[in-house]
Structure formats: C-alpha cells, structure tokens
C-alpha positions in Angstrom: 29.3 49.4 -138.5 31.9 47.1 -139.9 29.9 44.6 -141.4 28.1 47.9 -143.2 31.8 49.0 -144.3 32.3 44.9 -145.4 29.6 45.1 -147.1 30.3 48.4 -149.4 34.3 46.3 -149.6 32.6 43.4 -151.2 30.4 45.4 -153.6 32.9 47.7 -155.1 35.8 44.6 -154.5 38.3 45.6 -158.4 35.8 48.2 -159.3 36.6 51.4 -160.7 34.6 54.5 -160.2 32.9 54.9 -164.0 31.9 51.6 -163.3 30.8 52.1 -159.6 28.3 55.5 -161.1 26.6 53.3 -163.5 25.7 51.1 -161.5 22.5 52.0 -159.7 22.1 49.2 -157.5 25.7 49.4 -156.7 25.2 53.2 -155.5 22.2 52.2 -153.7 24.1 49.6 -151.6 26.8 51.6 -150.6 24.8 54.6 -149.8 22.6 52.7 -148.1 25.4 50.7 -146.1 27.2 54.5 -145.2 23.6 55.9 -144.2 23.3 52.8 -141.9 26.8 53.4 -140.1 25.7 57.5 -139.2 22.3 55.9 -137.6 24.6 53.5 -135.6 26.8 56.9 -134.4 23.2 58.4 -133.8 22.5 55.6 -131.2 26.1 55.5 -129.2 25.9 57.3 -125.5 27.8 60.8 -126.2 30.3 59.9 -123.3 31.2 56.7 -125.2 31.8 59.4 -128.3 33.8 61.7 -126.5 36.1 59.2 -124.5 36.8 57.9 -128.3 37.4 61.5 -130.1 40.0 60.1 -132.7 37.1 58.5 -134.4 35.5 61.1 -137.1 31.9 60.1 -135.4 30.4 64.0 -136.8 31.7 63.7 -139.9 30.4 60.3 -140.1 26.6 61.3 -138.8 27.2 64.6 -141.3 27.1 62.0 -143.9 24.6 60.4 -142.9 22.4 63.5 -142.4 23.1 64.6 -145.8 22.3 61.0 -147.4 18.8 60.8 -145.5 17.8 64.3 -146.4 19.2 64.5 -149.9 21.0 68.1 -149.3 21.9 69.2 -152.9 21.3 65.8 -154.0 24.4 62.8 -153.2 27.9 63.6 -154.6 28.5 60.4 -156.2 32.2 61.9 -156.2 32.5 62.3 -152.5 31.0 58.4 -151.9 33.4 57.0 -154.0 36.5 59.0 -152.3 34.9 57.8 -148.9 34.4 54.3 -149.9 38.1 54.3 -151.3 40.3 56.5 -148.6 38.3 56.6 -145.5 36.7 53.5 -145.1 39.7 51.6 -144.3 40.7 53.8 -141.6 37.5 54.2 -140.3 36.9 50.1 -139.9 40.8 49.8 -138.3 39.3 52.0 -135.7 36.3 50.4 -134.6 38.0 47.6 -134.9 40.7 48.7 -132.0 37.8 49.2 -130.0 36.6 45.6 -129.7 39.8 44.8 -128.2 
C-alpha cells in the first residue's frame, strides 16, 4: 500500500490538477495505484482491521469498489482531493504500523 501511495506522490510530484485531468496516462496511474491499495484492504484478516479502526480501511475498499466497477463513472475531482489531502495521512498510518 505505500509503495502504491509513492507511486501516485511521484506521478503528480509539482503538478496541478488541470494538468493532472489532461493527462490520461497520469489518471490511469493513479487510479490504478488507489484501486490497487482497496484490493490490499480486501486481503487483510478482518481482526487485523478491527484491532486498527483509526485507519479509514471502508472508505478505502469503497474506493476501490467504485474504481473497479465504474459507478457513475470516476470523479476525477474526488481522485485529485484524495491524492492531495488523504494520501498523506493515510501512508503516516500504515507506516505506524510497521513499527
């Protein structure tokens, strides 16, 4: 999960987000990357989920979910406020975990 969340950090690395939605590949890549952390969530043991609640591990499968089955199409919006205000948080706590 955190080399998926490195990943999307070194593709949009000084990029705005008119830049980021006209780029195709860059989308891609990112959605890709976010799809690949909710299939990680999918395959943790539900204790290990619940003894670590603070992590958003629903929202982050809800993503997922919505990625893979293309509900309403992808909200190009939403990725980028994801990729910008959540991502950080999100690796800081995963990160916490490994020690």
């Amino acid at each position: 999960m955190i080399s998926c969340i490195d990943s999307i950090f070194d593709y949009t690395q000084n990029i705005e987000y008119a830049e980021f939605k006209r780029n195709d590949m860059m989308v891609e890549a990112c959605v890709f990357n976010l799809s690949q952390i909710g299939e990680l969530v999918n395959k943790l043991e539900k204790t290990f989920l619940t003894r670590h609640q603070d992590i958003p591990w629903f929202k982050v499968r809800g993503l997922r979910n919505r990625i893979v089955h293309d509900y309403e199409g992808v909200n190009l919006i939403l990725i980028w406020e994801i990729i910008e205000n959540d991502l950080s948080s999100l690796k800081e706590q995963l990160l916490e975990l490994l020690i």
